[in-house]
C-alpha positions in Angstrom: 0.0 0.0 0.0 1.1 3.4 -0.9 2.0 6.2 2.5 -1.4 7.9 1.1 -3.0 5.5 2.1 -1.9 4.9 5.3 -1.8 8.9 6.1 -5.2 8.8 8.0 -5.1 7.8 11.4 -7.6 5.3 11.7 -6.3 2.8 9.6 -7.7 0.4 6.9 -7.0 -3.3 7.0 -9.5 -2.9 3.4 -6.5 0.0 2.0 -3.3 -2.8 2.1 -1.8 -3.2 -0.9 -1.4 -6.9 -1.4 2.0 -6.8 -2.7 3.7 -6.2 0.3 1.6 -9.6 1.6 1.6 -12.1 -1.2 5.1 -11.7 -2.9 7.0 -13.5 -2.8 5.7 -16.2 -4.8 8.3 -19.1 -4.3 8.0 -20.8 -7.6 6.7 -24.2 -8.8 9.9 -25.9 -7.2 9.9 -24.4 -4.0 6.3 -25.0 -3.7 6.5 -28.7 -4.4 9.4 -28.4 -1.5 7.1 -27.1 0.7 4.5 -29.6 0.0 6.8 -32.2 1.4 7.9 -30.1 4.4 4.4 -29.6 5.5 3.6 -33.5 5.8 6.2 -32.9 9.2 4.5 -29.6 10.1 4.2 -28.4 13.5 0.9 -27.8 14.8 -1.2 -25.6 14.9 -4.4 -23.5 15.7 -6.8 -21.1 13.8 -6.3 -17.3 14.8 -8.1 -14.3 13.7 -7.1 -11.0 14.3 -9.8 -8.4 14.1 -10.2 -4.4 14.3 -13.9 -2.0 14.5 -13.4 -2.4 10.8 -14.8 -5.9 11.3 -18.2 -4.2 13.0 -19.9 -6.6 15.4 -18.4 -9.7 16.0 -20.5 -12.6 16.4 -18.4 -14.0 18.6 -20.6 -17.8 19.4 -20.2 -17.7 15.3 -16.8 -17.3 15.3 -15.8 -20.2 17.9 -18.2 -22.6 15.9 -15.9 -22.3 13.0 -12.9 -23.6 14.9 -11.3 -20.5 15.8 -9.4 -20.9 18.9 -7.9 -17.2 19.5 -8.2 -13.3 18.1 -5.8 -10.9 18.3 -7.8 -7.5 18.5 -6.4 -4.3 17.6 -5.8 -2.1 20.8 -4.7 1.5 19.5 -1.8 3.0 17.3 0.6 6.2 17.2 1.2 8.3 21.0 -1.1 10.2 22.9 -1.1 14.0 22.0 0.2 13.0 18.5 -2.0 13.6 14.9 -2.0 9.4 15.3 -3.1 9.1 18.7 -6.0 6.6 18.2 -7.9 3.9 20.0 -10.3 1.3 18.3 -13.4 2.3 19.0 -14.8 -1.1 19.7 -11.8 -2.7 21.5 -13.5 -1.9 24.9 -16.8 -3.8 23.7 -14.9 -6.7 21.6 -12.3 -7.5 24.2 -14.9 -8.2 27.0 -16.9 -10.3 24.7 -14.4 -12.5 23.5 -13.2 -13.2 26.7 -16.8 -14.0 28.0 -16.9 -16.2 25.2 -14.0 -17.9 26.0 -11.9 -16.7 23.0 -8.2 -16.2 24.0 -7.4 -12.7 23.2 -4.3 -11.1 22.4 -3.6 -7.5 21.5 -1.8 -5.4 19.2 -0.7 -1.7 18.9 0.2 0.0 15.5 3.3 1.6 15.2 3.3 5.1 13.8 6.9 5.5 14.0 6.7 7.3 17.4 9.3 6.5 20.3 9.3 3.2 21.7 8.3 4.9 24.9 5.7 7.2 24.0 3.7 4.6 22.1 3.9 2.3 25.1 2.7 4.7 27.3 -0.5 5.3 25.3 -0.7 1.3 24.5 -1.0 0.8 28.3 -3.3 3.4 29.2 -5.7 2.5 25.7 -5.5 -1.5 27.0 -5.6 -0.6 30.9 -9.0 -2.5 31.9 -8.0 -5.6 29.6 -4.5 -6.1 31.2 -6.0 -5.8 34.5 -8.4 -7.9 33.6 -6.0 -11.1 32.4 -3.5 -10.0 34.9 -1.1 -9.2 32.1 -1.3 -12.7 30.7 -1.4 -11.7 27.5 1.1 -11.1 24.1 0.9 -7.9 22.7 2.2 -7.7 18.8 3.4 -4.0 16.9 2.3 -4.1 13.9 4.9 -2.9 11.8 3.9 -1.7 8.2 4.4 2.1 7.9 7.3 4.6 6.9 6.3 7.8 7.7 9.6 9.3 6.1 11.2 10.9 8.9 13.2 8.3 10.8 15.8 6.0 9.5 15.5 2.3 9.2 18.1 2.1 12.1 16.4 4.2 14.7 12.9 2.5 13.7 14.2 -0.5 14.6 15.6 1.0 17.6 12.2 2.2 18.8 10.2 -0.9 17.4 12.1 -3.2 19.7 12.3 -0.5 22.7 8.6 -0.8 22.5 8.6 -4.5 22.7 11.0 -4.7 26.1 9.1 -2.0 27.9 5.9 -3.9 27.1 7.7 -6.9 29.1 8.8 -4.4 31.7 5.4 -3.6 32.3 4.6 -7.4 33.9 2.8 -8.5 30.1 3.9 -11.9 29.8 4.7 -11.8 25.4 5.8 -9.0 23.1 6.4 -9.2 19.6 6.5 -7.9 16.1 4.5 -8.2 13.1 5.5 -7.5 9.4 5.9 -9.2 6.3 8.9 -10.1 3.9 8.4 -6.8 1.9 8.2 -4.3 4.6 10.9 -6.0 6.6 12.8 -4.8 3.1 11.3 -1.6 3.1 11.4 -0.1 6.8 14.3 -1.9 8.9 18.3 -2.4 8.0 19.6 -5.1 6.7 21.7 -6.0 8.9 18.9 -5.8 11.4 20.0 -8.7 14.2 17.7 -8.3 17.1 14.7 -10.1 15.5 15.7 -12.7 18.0 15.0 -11.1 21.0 11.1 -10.9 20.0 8.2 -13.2 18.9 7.5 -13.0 15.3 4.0 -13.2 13.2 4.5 -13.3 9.5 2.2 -11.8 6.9 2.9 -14.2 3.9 -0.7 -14.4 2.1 0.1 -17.6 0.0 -1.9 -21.1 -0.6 2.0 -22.7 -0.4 2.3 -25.0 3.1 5.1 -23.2 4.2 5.6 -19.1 4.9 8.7 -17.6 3.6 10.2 -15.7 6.5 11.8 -11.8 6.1 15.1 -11.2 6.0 17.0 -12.5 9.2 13.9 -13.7 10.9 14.7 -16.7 12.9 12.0 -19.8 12.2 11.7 -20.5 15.9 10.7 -17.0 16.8 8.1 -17.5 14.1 5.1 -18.6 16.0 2.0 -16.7 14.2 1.9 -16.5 10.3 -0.8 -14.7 8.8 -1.7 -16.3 5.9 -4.6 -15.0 4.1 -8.0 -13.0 4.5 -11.3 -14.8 4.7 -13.4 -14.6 1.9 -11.1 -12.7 -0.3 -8.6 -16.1 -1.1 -9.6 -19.1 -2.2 -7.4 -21.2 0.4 -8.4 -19.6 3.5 -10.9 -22.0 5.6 -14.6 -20.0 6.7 -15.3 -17.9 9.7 -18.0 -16.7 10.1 -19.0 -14.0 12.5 -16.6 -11.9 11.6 -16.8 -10.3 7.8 -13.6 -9.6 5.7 -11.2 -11.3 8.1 -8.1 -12.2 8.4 -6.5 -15.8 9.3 -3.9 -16.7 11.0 -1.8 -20.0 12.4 -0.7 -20.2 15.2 2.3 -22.8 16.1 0.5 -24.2 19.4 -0.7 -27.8 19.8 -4.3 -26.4 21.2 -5.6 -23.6 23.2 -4.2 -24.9 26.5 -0.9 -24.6 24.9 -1.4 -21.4 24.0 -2.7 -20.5 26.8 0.7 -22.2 28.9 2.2 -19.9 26.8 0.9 -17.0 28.3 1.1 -18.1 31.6 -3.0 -18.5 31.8 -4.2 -21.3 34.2 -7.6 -21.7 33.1 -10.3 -19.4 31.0 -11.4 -16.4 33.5 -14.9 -17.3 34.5 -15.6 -13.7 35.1 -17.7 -11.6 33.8 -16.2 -8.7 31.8 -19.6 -6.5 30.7 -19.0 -2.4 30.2 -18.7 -0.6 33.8 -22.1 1.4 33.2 -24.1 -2.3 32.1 -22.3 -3.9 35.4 -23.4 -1.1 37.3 -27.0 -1.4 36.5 -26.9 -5.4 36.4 -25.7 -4.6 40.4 -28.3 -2.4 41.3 -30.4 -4.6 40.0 -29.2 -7.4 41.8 -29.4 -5.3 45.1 -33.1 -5.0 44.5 -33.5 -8.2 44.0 -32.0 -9.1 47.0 -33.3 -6.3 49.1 -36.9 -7.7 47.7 -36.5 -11.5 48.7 -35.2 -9.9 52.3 -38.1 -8.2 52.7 -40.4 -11.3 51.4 -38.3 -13.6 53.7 -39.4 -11.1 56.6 -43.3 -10.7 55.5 -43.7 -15.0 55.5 -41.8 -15.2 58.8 -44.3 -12.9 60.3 -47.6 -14.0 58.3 -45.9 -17.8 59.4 -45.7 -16.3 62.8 -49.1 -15.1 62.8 -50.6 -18.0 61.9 -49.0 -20.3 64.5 -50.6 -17.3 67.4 -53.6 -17.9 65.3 -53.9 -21.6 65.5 -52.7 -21.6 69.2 -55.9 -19.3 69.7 -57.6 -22.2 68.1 -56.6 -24.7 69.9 -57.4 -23.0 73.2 -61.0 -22.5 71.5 -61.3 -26.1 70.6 -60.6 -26.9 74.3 -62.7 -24.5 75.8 -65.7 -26.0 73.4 -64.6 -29.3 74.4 -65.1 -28.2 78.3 -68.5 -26.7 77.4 -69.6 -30.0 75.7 -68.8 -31.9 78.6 -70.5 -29.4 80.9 -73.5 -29.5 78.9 -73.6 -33.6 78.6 -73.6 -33.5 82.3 -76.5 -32.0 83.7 -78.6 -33.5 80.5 -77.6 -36.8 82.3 
């Protein structure tokens, strides 16, 4: 995709120019290789990752069509900057997918900013959803903008700055994505620090294999994104989610992923909007307060009734007496 288009804050999963996702095309050869290395695959799990520009996610839709995680997007640029943004659903889509039981990760895209700055305004954008898993989470910057003012050197510089404070904030994973092109385009090539991070390719091919940027480590590889669901023939259906994009992820299940994160077990709490869980609450009080004062009104109606039927019994007796009087002088 062209700067233009990625000029707006905001932006447009829709605007990417494919070119920078599907090339390179590895050639019949290559792709017959690949064939034969994906019969000892690793394996793997279905991932989507999702922004507002997906609208409302069906989320009991999305699970039924074997999707195991989502990776929704958080914010991008630095606070007090012409890119400070936050998706404007991430609040509502986080809580949901975690209801749901979707493991959610997060990611933050990079506007070229310091490593610092767009940390700072990651963690205040994502500050009820880290609380809320504890910080057992990964969060990924996605790397696919030059903005034409910093050198390939320094972005790498702030790029993996960003990725060790996020580590230093007590968040369990950190890593980069980008694809083979834009690795080209924004970073030095003899960028060496790929290493230190987790990697998600954007390679969208049908071949079995990714092919990784320059001087990306396989093992760091662990999420390759490798199409967009309907757009590509090869990419398996989800639905509940629109124009959406696939991923795999190199875990044996969810439980593995979710060792990876350092999650026990799903959180079985309830993560509804503050103003919905405030009402649900006052609700609940009511409720309560009403079955108090309903426990209160039987006792005492339960209470009357026994002075009521003691009352009786004394009558009874007192007829009984009368009866017997009144049998006695007839006889």
């Amino acid at each position: 995709m062209s700067d233009v288009n990625l000029a707006q804050k905001d932006f447009n999963p829709f605007l990417r120019d494919p070119q920078y996702f599907e090339k390179p095309d590895i050639g019949l050869v290559r792709r017959m290789y690949s064939e034969i290395l994906a019969l000892a695959e690793q394996p793997k799990i279905l991932i989507i990752d999702a922004s507002h520009w997906n609208e409302n996610l069906d989320v009991d839709a999305i699970i039924a069509s074997g999707v195991v995680a989502i990776i929704l997007k958080c914010s991008e640029g630095e606070e007090d900057s012409y890119y400070e943004y936050k998706d404007i659903n991430f609040e509502v889509n986080w809580r949901k997918c975690l209801d749901a039981g979707l493991i959610v990760m997060v990611y933050h895209f990079a506007r070229d900013g310091r490593g610092s700055q767009e940390k700072s305004w990651f963690m205040k954008c994502a500050d009820e959803f880290l609380q809320a898993v504890d910080g057992k989470t990964a969060v990924w910057l996605d790397s696919e903008w030059d903005g034409g003012k910093i050198t390939p050197l320094q972005r790498g510089n702030r790029h993996f700055a960003f990725c060790d404070l996020i580590l230093g904030e007590g968040i369990t994973q950190s890593g980069i994505y980008s694809s083979v092109n834009y690795v080209n385009k924004l970073y030095a090539p003899d960028e060496n620090r790929w290493g230190n991070v987790w990697l998600w390719n954007a390679h969208w091919t049908p071949n079995k294999v990714d092919t990784l940027p320059r001087n990306w480590p396989a093992a760091k590889r662990i999420v390759w994104q490798f199409g967009i669901y309907p757009t590509y023939y090869w990419a398996p259906v989800v639905n509940g989610a629109g124009t959406v994009d696939v991923n795999w992820g190199y875990w044996e299940d969810g439980p593995a992923l979710r060792s990876w994160l350092k999650q026990s077990t799903p959180d079985p709490e309830n993560h509804l909007h503050p103003d919905l869980q405030e009402q649900i609450n006052e609700i609940n009080v009511t409720i309560a307060n009403m079955i108090t004062e309903g426990t209160e009104r039987d006792a005492h109606i339960s209470a009357n009734e026994s002075a009521i039927g003691a009352q009786g019994n004394r009558l009874d007796k007192h007829d009984e007496k009368f009866n017997n009087a009144g049998n006695a002088l007839i006889d």
